[in-house]
C-alpha positions in Angstrom: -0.9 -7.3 17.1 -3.6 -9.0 14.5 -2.6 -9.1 11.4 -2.5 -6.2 9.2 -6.4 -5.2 10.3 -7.6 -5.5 13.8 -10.8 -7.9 14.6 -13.5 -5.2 15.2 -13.5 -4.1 11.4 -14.8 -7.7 10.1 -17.0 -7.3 7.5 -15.9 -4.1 6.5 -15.6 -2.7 3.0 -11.9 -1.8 2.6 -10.2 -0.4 -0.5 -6.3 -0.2 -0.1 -3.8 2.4 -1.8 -0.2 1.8 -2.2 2.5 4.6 -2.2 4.1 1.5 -4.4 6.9 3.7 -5.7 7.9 4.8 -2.0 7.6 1.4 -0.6 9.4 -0.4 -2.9 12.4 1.9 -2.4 12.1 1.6 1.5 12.2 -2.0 1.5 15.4 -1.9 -1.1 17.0 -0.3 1.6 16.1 -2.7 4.6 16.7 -5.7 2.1 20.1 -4.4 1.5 22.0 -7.2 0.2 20.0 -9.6 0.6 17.4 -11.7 -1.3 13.9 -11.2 -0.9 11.8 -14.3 0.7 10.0 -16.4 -1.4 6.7 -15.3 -0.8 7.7 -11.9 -1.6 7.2 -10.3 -5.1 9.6 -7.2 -5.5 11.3 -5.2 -8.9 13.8 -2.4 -7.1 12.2 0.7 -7.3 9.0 -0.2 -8.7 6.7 -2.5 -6.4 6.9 -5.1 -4.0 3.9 -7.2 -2.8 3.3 -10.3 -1.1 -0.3 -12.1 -1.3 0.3 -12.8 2.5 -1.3 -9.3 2.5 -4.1 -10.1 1.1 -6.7 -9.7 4.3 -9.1 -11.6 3.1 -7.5 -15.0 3.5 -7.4 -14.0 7.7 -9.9 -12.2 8.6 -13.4 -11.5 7.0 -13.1 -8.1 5.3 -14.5 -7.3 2.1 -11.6 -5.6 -0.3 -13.4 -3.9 -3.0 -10.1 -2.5 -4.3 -6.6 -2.3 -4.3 -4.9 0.2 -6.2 -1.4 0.3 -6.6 0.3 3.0 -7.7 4.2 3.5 -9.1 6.2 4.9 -12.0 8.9 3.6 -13.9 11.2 4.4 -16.9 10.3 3.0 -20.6 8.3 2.7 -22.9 4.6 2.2 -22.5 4.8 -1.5 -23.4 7.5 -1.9 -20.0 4.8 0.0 -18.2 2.0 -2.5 -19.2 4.5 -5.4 -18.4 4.3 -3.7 -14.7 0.7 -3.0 -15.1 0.1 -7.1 -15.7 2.6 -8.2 -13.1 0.6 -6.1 -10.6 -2.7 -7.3 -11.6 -1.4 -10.8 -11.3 -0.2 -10.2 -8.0 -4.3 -9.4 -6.8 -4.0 -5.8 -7.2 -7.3 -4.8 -9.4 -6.2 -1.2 -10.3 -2.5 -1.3 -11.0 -1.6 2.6 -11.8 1.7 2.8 -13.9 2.9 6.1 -14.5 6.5 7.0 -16.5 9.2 8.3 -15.0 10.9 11.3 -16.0 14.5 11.1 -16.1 15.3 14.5 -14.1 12.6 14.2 -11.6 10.8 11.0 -11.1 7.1 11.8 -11.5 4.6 13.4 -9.2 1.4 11.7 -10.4 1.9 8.7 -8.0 0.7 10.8 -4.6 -1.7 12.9 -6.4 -3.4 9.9 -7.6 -3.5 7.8 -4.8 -5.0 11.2 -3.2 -7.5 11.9 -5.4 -9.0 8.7 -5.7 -8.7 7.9 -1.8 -10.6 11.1 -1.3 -13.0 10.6 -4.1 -13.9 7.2 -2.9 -14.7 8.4 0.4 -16.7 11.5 -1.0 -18.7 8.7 -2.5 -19.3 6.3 0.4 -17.4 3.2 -1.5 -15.5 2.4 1.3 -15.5 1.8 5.5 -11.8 1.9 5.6 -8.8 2.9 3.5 -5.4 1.7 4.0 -3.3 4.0 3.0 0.6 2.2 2.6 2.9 5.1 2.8 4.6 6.8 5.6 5.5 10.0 4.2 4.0 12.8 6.5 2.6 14.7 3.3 -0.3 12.5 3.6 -1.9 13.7 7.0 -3.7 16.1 5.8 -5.4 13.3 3.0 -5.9 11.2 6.5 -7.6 13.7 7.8 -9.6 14.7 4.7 -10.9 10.8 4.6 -11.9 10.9 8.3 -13.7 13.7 8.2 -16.1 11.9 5.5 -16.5 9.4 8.1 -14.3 6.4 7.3 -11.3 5.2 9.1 -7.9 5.2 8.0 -5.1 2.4 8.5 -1.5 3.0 7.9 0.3 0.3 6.7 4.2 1.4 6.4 8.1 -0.6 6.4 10.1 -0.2 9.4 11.1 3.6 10.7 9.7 4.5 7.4 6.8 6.4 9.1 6.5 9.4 10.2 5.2 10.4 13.9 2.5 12.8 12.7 1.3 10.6 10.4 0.8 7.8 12.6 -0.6 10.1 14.8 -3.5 10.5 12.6 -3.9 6.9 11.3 -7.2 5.4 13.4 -4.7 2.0 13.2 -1.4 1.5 12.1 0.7 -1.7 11.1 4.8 -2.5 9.9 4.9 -4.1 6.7 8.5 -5.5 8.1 6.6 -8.2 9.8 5.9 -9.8 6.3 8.0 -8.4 3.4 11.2 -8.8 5.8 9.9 -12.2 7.4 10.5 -16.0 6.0 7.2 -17.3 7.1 4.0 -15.8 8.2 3.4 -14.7 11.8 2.0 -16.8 14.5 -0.8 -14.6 14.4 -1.4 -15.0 10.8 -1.7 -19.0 10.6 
């Protein structure tokens, strides 16, 4: 399997959107114990990222944008703290949102949906990567196909969901990089 985007979409315009919040808490729970690898950037329950998924250092796609998008408790000056260790990481629009104490915050998937969706209305992209696995979002996947771009899924593990990768024009496990030591074969 190529790495995270398969070879026919070079030159593509791609803008990728991060379920950050979800993912993060996904790969706490395959990391267990353990450490995470050194390439790997990660706060529990907040974000994790690795610039080994950056595609445009293997193959020849065009990212006009990643947005990431996560909540966290604190003040606003912890959520700017996130906000600049995202931005660091290569993600242009880091979205930071607080967490309420009784019931984590909802903003995160309506976000990522309305701007996936409102970027497709407007032509800015040839394919969204959507990095979730929740099955909630099929019926955003099929929104953004229907204005004629194509849709990858990028997920951890068993974390997604059959209908959802159903409806994904490609799909790819995260687990090959965030829970690897080196990079692929396929990526070197």
């Amino acid at each position: 399997m190529p790495f995270p985007y398969p070879p026919e979409i070079k030159n593509s315009r791609v803008m990728v959107f991060v379920d950050g919040e979800n993912l993060a808490m996904r790969y706490a729970n395959l990391l267990g114990d353990k450490q995470p690898f050194k390439h790997v950037q990660f706060e529990r329950d907040t974000y994790v990222w690795s610039p080994l998924l950056d595609g445009n250092s293997h193959r020849t796609v065009n990212t006009v944008r990643r947005y990431y998008y996560t909540s966290v408790r604190g003040d606003e000056d912890h959520r700017n703290k996130i906000h600049d260790k995202l931005y660091a990481l290569g993600i242009q629009a880091p979205r930071v949102f607080p967490k309420n104490k009784s019931r984590g915050s909802k903003r995160v998937d309506i976000s990522l949906s309305v701007e996936m969706l409102s970027h497709a209305h407007y032509g800015n992209y040839d394919v969204a990567v959507l990095v979730a696995g929740d099955q909630d979002y099929v019926p955003l996947v099929e929104a953004v196909k229907a204005q004629g771009p194509q849709v990858f899924v990028w997920f951890v593990r068993d974390g997604l969901n059959p209908a959802l990768r159903r409806s994904a024009d490609y799909f790819f496990d995260l687990g090959e990089i965030l829970l690897s030591e080196k990079a692929p074969l396929y990526m070197v």
